[in-house]
Backbone as numpy.savetxt, mean C-alpha at the origin, in Angstrom:
# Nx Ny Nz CAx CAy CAz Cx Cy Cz
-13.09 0.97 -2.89 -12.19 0.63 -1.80 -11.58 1.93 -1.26
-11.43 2.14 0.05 -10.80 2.85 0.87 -8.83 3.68 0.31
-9.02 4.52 -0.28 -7.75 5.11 -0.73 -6.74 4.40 0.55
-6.79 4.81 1.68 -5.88 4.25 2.97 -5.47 2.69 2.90
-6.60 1.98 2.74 -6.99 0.48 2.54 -6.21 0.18 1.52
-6.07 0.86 0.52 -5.42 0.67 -0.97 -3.78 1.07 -0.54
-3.37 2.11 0.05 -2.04 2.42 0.08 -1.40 1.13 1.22
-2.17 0.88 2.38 -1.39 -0.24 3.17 -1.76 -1.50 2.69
-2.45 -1.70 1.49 -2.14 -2.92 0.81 -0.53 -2.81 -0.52
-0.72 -1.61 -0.70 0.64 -1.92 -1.88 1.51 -1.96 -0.35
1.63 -1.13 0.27 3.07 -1.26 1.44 3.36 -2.89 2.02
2.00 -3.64 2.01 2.32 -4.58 2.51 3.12 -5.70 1.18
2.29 -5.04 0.14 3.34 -5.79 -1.00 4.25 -5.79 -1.38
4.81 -4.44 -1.11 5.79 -4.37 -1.40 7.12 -4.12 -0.13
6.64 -4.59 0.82 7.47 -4.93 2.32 7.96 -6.46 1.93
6.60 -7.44 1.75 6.48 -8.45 0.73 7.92 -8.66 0.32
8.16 -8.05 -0.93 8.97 -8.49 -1.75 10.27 -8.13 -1.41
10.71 -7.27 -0.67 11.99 -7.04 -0.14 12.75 -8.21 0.07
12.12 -9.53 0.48 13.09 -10.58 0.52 13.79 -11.05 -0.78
12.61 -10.70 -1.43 13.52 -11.15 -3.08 14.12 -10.07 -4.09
15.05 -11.21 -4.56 15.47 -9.98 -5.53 14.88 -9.67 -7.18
13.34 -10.22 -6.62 12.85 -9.86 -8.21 11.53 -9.19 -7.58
10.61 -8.20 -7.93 9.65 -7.81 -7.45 8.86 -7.98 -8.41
7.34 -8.79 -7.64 6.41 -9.80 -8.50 5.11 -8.41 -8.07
5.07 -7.52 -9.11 3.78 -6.22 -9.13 2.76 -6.80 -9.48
2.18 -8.19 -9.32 0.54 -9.17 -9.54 -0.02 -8.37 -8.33
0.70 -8.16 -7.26 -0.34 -7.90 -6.16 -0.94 -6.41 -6.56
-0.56 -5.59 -7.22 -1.11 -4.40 -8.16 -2.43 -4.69 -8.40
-2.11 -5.31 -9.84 -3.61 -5.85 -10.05 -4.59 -6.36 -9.59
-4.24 -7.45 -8.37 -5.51 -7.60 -7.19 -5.80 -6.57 -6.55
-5.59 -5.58 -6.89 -6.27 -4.49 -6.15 -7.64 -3.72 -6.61
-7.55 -4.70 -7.72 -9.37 -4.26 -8.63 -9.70 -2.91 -8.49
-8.75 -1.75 -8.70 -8.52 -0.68 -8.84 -8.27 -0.05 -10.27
-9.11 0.92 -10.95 -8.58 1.62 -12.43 -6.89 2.12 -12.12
-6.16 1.50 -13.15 -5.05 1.99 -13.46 -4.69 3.68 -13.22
-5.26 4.39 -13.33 -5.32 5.45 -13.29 -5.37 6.39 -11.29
-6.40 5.48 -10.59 -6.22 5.28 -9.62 -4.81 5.20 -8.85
-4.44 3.83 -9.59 -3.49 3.40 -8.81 -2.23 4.50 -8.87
-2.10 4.85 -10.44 -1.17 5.16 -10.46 -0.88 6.94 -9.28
-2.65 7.34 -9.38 -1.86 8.57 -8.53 -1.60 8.47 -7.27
-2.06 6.86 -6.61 -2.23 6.56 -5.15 -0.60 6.42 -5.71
0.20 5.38 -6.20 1.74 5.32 -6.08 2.45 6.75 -6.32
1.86 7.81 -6.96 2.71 9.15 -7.11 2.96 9.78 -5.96
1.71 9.72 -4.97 0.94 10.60 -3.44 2.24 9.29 -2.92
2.12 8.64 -2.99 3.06 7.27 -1.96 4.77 7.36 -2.27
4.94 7.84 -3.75 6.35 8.91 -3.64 6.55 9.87 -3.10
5.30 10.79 -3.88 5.77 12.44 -2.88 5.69 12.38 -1.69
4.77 11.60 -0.89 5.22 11.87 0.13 6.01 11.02 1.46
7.48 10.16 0.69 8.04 9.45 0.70 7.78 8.45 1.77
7.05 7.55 0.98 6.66 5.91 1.98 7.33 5.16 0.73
7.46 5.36 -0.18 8.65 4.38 -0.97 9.08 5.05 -2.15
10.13 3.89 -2.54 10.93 4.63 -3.46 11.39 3.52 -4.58
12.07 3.77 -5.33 12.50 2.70 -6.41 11.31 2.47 -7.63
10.53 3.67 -7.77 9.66 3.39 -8.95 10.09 4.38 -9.96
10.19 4.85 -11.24 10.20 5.56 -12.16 8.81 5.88 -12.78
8.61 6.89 -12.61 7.74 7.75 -13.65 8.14 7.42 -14.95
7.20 6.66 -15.89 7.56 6.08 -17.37 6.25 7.43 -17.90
6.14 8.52 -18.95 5.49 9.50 -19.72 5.07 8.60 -20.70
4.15 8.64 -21.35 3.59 7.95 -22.86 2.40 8.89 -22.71
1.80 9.24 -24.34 0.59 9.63 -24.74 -0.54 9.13 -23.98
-0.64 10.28 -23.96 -2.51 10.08 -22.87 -2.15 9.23 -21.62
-1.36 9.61 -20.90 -0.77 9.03 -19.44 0.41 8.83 -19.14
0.47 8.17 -17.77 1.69 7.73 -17.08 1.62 6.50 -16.55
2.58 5.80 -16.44 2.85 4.98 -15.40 3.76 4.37 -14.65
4.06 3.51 -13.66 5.45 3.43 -13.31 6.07 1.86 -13.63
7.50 2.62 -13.18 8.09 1.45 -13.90 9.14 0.97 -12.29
9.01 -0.32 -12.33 9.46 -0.93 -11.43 10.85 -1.11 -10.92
11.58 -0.34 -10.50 13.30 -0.34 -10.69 14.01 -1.41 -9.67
13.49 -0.84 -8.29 14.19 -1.53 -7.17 12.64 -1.10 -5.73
11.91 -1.61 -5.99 11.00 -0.81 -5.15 11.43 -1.66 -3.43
11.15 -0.43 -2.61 11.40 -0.34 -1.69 10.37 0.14 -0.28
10.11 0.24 0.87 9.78 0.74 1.52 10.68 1.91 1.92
10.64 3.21 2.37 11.40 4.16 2.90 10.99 3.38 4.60
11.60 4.24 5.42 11.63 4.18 6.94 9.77 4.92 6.88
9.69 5.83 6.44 8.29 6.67 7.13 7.75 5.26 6.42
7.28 4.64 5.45 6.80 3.95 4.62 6.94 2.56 6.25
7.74 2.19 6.41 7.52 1.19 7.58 6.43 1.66 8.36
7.16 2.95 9.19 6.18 3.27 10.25 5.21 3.16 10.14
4.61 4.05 8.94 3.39 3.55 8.65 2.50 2.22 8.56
3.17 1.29 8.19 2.53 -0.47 8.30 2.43 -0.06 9.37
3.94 -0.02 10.45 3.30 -0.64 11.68 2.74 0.06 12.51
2.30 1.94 12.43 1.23 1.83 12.50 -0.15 1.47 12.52
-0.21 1.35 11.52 -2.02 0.48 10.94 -2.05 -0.26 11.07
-0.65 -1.44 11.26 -1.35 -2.66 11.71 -1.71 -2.56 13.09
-0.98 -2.19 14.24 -1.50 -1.44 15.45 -2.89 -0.98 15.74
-2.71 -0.32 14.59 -4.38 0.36 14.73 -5.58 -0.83 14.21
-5.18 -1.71 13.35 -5.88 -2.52 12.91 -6.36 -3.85 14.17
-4.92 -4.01 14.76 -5.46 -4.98 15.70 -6.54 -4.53 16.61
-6.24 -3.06 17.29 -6.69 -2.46 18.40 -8.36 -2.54 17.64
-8.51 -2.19 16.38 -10.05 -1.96 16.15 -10.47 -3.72 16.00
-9.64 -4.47 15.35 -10.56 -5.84 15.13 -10.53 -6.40 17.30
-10.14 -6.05 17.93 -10.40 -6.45 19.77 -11.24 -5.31 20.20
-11.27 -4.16 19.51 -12.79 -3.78 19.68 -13.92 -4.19 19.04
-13.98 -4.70 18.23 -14.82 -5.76 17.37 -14.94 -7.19 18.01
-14.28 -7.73 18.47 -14.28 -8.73 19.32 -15.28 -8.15 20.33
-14.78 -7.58 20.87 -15.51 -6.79 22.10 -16.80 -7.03 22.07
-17.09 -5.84 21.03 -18.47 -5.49 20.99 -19.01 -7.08 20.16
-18.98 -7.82 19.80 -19.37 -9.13 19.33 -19.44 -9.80 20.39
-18.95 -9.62 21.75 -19.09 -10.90 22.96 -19.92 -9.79 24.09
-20.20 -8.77 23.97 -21.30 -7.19 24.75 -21.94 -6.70 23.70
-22.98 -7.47 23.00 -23.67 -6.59 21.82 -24.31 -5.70 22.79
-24.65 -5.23 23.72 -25.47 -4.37 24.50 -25.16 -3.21 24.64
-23.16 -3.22 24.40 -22.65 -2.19 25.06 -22.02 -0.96 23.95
């Protein structure tokens, strides 16, 4: 799967859960992604602040995070609604070209 594909699926999960006050991390694991993966796609998605509210948990032979108050930052929005933008604009060029296969 698409590293990009993978980061605006946790954003959307975790935009998701902002309504509640318990955050349900299942949508993690549907991401049929190695743990290891994930975890440096969520480190790259701290440093370079699209969210926040996770802790770096250290243990032998790895890391992982720990769920505090997770959040979207503001750049972390923009970004959705970027891509979803960009997402519509490419699936109506897909439309497109599906009703002008010629063109």
């Amino acid at each position: 799967m698409d590293n990009l594909k993978i980061v605006y699926k946790i954003l959307v999960g975790i935009e998701a859960s902002m309504d509640s006050n318990r955050f349900d991390g299942t949508f993690l694991e549907a991401l049929k992604i190695s743990e290891e993966r994930r975890n440096k796609i969520l480190q790259s998605m701290i440093d370079d602040g699209l969210i926040d509210g996770f802790t770096r948990v250290n243990y032998a032979g790895g890391y992982g995070f720990k769920a505090i108050e997770p959040r979207l930052t503001i750049k972390g929005m923009e970004f959705l609604q970027e891509n979803s933008a960009m997402q519509k604009i490419k699936n109506g060029l897909k439309d497109i070209k599906d009703v002008t296969p010629f063109i």
